[in-house]
C-alpha positions as CSV (number, residue, x, y, z in Angstrom):
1,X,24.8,-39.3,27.0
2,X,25.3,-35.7,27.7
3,X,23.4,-34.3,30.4
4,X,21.7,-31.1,30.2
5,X,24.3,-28.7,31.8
6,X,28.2,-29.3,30.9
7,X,30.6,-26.8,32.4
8,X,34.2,-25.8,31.6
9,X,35.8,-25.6,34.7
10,X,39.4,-24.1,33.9
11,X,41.8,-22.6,31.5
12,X,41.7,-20.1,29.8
13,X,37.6,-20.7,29.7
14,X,35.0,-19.5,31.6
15,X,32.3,-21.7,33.2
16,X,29.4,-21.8,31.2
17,X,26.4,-23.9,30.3
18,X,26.7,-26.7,27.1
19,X,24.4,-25.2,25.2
20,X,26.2,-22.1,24.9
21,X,29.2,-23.5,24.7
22,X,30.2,-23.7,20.6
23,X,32.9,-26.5,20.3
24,X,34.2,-29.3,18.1
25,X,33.2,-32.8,19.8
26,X,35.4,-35.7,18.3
27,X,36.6,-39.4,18.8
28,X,39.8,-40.5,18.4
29,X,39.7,-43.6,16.7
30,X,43.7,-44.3,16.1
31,X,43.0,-46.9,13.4
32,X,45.5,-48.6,11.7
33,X,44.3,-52.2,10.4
34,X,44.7,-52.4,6.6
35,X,42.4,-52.3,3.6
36,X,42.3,-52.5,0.5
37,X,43.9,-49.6,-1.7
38,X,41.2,-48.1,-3.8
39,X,43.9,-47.2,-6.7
40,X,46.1,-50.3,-7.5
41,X,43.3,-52.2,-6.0
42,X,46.3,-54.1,-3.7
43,X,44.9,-55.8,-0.4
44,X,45.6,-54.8,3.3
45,X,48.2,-51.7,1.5
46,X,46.0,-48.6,2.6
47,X,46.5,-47.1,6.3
48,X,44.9,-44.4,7.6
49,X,44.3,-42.4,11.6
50,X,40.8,-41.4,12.5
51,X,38.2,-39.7,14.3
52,X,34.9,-39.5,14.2
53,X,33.1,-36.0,14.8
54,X,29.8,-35.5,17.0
55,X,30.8,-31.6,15.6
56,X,32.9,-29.7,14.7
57,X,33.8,-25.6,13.9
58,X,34.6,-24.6,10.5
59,X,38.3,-23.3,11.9
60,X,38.6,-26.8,13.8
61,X,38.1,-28.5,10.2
62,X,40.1,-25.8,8.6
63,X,43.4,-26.4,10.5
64,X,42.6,-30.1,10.6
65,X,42.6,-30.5,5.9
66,X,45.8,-27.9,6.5
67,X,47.7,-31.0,8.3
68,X,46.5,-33.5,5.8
69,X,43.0,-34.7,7.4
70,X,39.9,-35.0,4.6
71,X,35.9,-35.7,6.2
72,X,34.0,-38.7,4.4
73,X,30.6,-38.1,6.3
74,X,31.0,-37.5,9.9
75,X,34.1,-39.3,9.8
76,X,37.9,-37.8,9.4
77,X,40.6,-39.5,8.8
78,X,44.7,-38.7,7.7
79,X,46.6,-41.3,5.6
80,X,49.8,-42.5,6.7
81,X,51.7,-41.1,3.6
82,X,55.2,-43.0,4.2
83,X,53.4,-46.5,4.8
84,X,50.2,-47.1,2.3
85,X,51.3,-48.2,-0.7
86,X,49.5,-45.1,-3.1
87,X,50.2,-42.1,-1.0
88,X,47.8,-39.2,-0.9
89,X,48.9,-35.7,-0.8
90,X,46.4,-32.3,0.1
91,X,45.7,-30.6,-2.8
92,X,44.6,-26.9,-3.2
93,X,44.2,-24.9,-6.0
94,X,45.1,-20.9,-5.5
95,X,41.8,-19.5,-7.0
96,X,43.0,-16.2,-7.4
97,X,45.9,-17.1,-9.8
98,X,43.6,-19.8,-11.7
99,X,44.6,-19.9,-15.4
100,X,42.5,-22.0,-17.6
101,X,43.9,-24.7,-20.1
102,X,43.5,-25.3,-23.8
103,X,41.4,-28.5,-22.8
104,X,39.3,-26.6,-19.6
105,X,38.7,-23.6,-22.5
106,X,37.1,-26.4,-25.0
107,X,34.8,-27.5,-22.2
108,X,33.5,-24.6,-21.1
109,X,32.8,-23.0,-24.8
110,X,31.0,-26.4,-25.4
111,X,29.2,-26.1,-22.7
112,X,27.6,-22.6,-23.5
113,X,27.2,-23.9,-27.3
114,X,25.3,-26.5,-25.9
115,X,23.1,-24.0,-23.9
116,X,22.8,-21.7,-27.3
117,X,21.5,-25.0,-29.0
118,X,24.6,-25.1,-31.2
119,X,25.5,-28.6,-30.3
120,X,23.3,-31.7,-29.0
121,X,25.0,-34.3,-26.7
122,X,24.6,-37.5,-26.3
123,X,25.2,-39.6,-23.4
124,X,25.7,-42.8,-24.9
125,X,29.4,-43.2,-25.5
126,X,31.7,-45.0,-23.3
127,X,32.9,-44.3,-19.7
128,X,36.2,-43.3,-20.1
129,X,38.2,-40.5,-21.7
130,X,39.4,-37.3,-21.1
131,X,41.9,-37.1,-17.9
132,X,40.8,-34.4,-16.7
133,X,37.0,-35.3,-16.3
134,X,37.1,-35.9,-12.0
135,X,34.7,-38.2,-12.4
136,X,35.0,-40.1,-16.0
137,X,35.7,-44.0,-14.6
138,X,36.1,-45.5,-11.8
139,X,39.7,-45.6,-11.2
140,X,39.8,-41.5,-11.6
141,X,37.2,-40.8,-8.5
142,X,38.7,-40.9,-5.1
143,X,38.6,-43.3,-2.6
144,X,36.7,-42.3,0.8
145,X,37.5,-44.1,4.5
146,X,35.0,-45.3,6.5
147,X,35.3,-45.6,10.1
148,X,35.5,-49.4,11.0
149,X,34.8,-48.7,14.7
150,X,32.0,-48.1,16.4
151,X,31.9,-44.8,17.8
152,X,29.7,-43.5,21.3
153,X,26.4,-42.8,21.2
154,X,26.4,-39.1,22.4
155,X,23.2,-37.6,21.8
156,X,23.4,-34.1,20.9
157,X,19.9,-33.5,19.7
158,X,18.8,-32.0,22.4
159,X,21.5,-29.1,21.9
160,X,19.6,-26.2,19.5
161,X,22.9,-25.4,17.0
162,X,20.7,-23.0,15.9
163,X,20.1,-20.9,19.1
164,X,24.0,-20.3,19.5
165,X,25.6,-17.3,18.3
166,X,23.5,-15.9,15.3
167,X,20.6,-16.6,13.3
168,X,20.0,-19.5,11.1
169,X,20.0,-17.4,7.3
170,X,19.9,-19.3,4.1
171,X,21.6,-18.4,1.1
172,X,19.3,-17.0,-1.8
173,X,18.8,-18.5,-4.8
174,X,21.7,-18.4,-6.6
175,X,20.7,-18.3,-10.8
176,X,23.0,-17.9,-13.8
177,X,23.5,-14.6,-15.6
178,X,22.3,-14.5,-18.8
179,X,24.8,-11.4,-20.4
180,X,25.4,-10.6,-23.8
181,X,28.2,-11.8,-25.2
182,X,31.1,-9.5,-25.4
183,X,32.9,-8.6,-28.4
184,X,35.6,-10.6,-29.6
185,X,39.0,-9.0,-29.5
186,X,41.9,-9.7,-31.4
187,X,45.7,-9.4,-31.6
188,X,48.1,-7.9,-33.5
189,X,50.7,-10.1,-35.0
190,X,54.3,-8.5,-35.4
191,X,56.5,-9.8,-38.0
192,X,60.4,-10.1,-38.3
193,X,61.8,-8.8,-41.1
194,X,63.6,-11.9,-42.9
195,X,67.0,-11.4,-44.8
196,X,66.3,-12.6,-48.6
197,X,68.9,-15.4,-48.5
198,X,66.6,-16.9,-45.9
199,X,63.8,-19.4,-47.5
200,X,60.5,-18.4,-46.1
201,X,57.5,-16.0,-47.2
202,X,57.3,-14.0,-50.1
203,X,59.0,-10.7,-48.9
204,X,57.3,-8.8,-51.6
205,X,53.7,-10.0,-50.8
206,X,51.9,-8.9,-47.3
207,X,52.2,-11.7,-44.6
208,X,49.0,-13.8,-43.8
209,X,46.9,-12.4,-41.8
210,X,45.4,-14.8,-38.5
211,X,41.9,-15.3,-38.6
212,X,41.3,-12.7,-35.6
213,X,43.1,-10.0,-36.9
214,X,40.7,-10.5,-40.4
215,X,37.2,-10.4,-38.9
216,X,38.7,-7.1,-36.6
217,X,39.2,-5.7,-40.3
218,X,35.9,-6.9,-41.9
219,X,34.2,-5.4,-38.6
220,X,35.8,-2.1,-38.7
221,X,35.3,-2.1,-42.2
222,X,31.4,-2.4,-41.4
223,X,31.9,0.6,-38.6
224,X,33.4,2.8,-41.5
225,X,30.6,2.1,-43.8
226,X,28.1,2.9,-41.5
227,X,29.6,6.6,-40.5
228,X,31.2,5.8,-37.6
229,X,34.7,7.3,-36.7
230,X,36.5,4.2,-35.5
231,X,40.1,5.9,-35.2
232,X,39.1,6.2,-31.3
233,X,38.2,2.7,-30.4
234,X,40.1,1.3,-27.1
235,X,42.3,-1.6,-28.5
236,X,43.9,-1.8,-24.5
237,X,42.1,-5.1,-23.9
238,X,43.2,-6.7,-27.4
239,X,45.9,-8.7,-25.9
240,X,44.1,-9.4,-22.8
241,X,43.8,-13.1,-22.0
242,X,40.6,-14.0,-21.3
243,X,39.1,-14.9,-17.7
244,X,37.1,-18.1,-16.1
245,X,34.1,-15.7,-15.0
246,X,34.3,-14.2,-19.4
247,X,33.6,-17.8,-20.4
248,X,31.0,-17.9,-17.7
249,X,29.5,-14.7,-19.1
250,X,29.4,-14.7,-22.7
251,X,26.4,-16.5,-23.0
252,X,24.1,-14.4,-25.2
253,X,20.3,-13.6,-24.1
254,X,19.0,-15.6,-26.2
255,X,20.0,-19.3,-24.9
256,X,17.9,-22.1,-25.0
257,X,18.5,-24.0,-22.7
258,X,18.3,-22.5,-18.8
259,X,20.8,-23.0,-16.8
260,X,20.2,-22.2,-13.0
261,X,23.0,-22.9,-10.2
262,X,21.3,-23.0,-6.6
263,X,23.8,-23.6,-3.2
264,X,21.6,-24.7,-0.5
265,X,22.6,-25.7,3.0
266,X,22.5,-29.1,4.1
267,X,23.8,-29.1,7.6
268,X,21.4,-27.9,9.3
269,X,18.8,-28.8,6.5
270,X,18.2,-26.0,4.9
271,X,14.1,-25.6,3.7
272,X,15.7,-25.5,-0.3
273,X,17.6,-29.1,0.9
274,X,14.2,-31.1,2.1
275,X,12.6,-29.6,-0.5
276,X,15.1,-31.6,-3.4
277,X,16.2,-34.2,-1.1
278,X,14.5,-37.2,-2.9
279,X,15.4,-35.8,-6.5
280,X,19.7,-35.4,-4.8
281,X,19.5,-39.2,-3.7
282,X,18.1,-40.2,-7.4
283,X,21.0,-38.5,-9.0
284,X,23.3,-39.9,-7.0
285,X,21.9,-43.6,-7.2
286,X,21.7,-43.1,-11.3
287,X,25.3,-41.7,-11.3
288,X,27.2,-44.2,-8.9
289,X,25.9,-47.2,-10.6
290,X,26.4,-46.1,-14.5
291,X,30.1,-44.1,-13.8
292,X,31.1,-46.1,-11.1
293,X,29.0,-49.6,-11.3
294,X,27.7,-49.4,-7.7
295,X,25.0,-52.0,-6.7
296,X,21.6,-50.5,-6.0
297,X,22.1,-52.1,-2.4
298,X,25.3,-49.8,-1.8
299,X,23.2,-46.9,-2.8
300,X,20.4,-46.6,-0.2
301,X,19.3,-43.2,1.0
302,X,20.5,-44.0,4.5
303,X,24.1,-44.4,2.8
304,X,24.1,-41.7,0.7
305,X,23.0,-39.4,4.1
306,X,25.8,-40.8,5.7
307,X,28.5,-40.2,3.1
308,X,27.3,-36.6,1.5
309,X,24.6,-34.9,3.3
310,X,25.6,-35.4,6.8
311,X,28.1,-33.4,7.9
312,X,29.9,-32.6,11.2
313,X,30.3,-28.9,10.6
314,X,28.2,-26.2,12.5
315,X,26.9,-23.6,10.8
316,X,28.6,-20.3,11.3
317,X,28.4,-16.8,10.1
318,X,30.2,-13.9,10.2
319,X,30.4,-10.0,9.7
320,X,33.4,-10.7,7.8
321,X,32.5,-13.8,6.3
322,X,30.1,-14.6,2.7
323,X,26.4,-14.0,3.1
324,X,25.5,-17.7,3.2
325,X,27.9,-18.2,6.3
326,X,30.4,-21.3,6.5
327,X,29.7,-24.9,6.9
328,X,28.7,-27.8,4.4
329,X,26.1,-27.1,1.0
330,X,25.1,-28.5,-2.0
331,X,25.1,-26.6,-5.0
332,X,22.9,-27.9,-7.6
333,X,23.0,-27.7,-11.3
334,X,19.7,-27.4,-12.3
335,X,19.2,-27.9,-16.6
336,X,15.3,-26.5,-17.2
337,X,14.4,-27.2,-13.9
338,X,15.8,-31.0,-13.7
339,X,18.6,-31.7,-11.9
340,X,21.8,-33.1,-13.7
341,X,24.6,-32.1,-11.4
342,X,25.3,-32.0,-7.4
343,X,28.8,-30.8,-6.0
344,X,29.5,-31.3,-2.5
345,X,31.0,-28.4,-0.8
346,X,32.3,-27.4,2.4
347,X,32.2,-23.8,2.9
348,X,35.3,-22.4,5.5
349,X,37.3,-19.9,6.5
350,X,40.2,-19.7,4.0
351,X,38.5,-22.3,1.7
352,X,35.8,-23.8,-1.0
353,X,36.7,-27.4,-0.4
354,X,35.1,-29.8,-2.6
355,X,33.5,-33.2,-1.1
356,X,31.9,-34.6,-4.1
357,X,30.7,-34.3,-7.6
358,X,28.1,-36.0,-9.6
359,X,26.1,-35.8,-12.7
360,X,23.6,-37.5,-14.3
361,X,24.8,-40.4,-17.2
362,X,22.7,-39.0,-19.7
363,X,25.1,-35.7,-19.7
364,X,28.3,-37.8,-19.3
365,X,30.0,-36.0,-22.4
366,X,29.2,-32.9,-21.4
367,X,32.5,-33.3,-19.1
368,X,30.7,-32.3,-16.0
369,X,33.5,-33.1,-13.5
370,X,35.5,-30.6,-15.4
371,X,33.2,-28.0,-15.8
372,X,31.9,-28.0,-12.3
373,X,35.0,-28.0,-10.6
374,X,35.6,-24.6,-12.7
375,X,32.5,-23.2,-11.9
376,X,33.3,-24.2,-8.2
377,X,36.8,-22.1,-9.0
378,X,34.6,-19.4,-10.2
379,X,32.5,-19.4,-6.9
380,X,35.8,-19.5,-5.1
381,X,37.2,-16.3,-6.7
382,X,33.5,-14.9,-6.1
383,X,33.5,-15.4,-2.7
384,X,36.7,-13.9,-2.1
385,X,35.3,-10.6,-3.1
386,X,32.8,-10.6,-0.4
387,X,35.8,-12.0,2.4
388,X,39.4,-11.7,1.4
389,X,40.7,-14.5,3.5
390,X,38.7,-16.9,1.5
391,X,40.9,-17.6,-1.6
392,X,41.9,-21.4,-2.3
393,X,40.2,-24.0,-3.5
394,X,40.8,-27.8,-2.2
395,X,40.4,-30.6,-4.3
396,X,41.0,-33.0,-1.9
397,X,44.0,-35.3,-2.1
398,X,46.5,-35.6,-5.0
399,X,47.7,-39.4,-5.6
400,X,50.8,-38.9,-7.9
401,X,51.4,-42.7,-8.5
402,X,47.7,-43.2,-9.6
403,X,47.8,-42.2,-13.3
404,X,44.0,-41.7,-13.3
405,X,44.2,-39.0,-10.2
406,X,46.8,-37.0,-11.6
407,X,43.9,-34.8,-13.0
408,X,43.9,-32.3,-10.3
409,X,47.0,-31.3,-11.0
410,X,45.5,-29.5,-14.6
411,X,43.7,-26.9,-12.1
412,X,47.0,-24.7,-12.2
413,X,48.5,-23.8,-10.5
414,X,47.8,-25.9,-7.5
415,X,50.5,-26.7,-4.0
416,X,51.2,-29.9,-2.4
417,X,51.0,-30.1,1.4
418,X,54.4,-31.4,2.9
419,X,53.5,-34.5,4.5
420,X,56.1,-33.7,7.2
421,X,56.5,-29.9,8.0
422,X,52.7,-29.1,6.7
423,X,53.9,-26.4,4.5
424,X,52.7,-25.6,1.3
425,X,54.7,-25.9,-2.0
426,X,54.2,-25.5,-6.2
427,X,52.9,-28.7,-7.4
428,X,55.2,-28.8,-10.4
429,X,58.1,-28.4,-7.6
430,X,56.5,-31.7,-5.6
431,X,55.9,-34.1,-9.1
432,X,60.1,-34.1,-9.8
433,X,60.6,-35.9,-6.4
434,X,57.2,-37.8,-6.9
435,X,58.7,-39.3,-10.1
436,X,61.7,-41.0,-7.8
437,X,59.6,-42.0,-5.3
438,X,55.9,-41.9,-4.4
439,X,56.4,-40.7,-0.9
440,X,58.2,-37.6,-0.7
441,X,59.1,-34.4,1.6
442,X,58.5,-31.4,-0.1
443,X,60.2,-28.9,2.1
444,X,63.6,-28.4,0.8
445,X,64.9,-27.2,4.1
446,X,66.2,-29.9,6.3
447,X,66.0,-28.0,9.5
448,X,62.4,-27.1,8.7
449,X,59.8,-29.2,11.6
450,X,56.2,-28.9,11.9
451,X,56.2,-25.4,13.8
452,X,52.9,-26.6,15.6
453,X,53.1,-30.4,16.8
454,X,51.5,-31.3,19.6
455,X,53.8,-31.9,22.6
456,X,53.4,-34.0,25.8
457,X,53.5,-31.0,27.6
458,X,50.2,-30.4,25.8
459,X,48.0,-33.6,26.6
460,X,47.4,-31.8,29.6
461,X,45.5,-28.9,28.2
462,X,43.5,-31.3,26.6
463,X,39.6,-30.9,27.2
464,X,38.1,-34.7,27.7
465,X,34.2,-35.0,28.0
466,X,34.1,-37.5,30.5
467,X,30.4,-38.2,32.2
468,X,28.7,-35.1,31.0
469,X,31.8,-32.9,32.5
470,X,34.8,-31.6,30.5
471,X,37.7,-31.9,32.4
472,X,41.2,-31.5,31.4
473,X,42.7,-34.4,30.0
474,X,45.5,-34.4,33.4
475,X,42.3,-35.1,35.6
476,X,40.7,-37.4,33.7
477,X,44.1,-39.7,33.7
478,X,43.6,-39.7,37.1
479,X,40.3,-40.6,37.2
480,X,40.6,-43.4,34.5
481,X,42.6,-46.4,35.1
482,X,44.4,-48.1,32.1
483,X,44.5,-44.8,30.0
484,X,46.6,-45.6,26.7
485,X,49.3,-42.3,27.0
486,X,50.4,-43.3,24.1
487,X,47.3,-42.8,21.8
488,X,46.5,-39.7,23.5
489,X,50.1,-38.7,22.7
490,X,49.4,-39.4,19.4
491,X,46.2,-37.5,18.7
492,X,48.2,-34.7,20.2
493,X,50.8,-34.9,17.6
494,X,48.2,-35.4,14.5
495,X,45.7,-32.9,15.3
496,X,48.8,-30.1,16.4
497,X,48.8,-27.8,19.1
498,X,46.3,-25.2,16.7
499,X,42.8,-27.3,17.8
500,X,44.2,-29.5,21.0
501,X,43.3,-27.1,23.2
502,X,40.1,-26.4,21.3
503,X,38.6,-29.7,20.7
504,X,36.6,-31.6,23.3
505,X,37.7,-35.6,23.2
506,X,35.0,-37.7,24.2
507,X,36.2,-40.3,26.5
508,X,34.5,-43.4,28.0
């Protein structure tokens, strides 16, 4: 248990009280027994280190996904890329650079017919389809690790996370924009001339004109019947190709259908969260047994707290950060005032990184994994207006020699993380040396190393809660009999020398 006063009592620190003292608390768990792979479903294949976290800072978890780690709950863990059989690479998206595909285009303009009332849905088809739905089957969702060990019973709920730093603020209601829609521009289309000996068109009759470039005519046509001088009308955006955010906003006033976005904070519980708590954990039981064929018994409320509401991540805010601070949110999809879609998100420092999706059945061909991860894109790219900084979007992890997960990399263009150096790198770059073997280095230099690897000469800066003290990690050994070097040594090495001196390691 922690007692009520813990001091840091060297470093680079200054002694001060625990509840003013605004750290990451984690176990290391160094697991490394087998299970079974989630993807080609082979037994004992799938490896993984862990640690479970009591708390942790946004910038802790922010380094930690940028050296391969990914939360499920409270609990972290890193593959061990060149041993499990389906290896699982970071994947981020760069938000600013987003271009959408044919495919992503068709789901978002049937999306918005389907708000205009243009196009009723039904649910009842089969589970399966389009690739690039994140959450279509079974096989195409990922896999999450659970901790198999018990971890300490620290109580921290006597500490006020609220009290520290600044005040708790919730993020307002965010609602979509209704805007007209905006006038459909068109192209010109340029012709070669074609020599006469050349079979082809008709050189004595006009080319065809493409269906753009005729209803520009037969709308300028109109303007000149109606008086108005149209010699003077800007054709600069004509060739512009359009934005996420212009399929977002072309929605005219007159939908029928409402659709309201809300992001509400979950850790702490925001008022917005308690308030839809029960309606969350009925989506999510509808969704994991009809996409996923989950038994109601694996669907419980304590579960589904413990897998996507909890969340180790203190809430933070900043004058340079977005008005509804970092940490971990929900943002609902609300469908005239019913709920139909939930994405998990984790809100951080350089990063929207996305937990979780899930929809209700009876919208399943609506392709709601598709079109929320683009709105999540959207917030992304929104976000980065209000803190520059924040500009990727992380998807979680890429599995290459999964057919079914290759999805994420249609979210272009998107970088691998080099399992090795921890450098980033083009996706299309990573999937040539994927396609010889399913673990890979991506870094093409061979004298590149990871720059920031813990050393042994850094175990010793290593802050160890130990009795309701923190004490560094050179004491503690001292203190402890039979401490395994070697683990420690470890952690050291997976975490990197960026949060080792920043994260406490709760010790027996």
């Amino acid at each position: 248990m922690l007692s009520g006063l813990v001091f840091l009592i060297w470093g680079d620190f200054h002694v001060q009280p625990w509840n003013e003292i605004r750290r990451s608390i984690i176990e290391y768990c160094s697991e490394h027994d087998g299970y079974k792979c989630g993807y080609c479903k082979k037994p004992n294949s799938n490896y993984s280190h862990g640690m479970w976290a009591h708390m942790m800072t946004v910038q802790d978890y922010q380094d930690l996904i940028d050296r391969g780690w990914r939360r499920s709950g409270k609990y972290c863990y890193k593959p061990l890329l060149d041993v499990i059989c389906c290896p699982m690479y970071t994947i981020r998206c760069r938000a600013l650079e987003f271009k959408t595909s044919k495919s992503q285009k068709k789901v978002m303009k049937r999306f918005n017919k389907f708000l205009m009332g243009q196009e009723e849905i039904s649910g009842e088809s089969k589970v399966s389809g389009s690739n690039e739905d994140m959450t279509v089957d079974t096989e195409g969702r990922e896999e999450f690790v659970e901790s198999r060990r018990r971890h300490q019973d620290i109580n921290i709920a006597g500490v006020d996370i609220s009290s520290i730093g600044q005040p708790v603020h919730y993020f307002p209601k965010e609602t979509s924009e209704k805007v007209s829609a905006q006038n459909q521009t068109t192209s010109n289309t340029k012709f070669k001339d074609k020599k006469e000996d050349v079979a082809g068109p008709d050189p004595t009759k006009a080319p065809c004109k493409k269906a753009k470039q005729a209803r520009r005519e037969r709308k300028l046509e109109k303007l000149k019947k109606k008086g108005i001088d149209v010699s003077n009308i800007d054709n600069s955006n004509k060739n512009k190709e359009k934005q996420l955010e212009d399929f977002i906003n072309e929605l005219q006033s007159n939908v029928k259908r409402n659709l309201e976005i809300k992001l509400v904070r979950t850790t702490p519980p925001s008022a917005e969260w308690l308030a839809t708590a029960k309606e969350t954990h009925q989506l999510y039981v509808k969704y994991q047994m009809a996409v996923h064929g989950d038994r109601p018994e694996k669907c419980t409320e304590s579960q589904f707290n413990g897998f996507l509401v909890q969340s180790p991540l203190l809430e933070e805010h900043s004058e340079v950060g977005p008005p509804c601070g970092y940490g971990s949110f929900h943002q609902q999809y609300w469908l005239d005032g019913k709920l139909i879609a939930v994405g998990v998100l984790d809100i951080l420092p350089k990063c929207v990184s996305s937990v979780y999706f899930m929809y209700d059945p009876q919208h399943m061909n609506l392709t709601l994994g598709t079109y929320g991860a683009l709105r999540e894109i959207a917030f992304t790219r929104h976000l980065h207006t209000l803190c520059p900084e924040l500009k990727y979007y992380y998807i979680g992890f890429y599995i290459h020699s999964c057919q079914k997960m290759r999805y994420k990399g249609n979210f272009y263009p998107s970088d691998l993380l080099c399992p090795e150096t921890y450098k980033w790198f083009p996706l299309q770059d990573c999937t040539q040396k994927l396609d010889i073997a399913p673990y890979s280095r991506f870094d093409p230099d061979i004298d590149s190393i990871d720059e920031f690897c813990g050393t042994d000469s850094d175990m010793k800066h290593i802050p160890v809660l130990y009795k309701g003290e923190v004490i560094p990690f050179n004491v503690y050994k001292n203190i402890r009999k039979n401490v395994n070097i070697e683990e420690v040594v470890e952690y050291a090495r997976l975490v990197g020398t960026k949060t080792i001196r920043r994260m406490i390691m709760a010790r027996l």
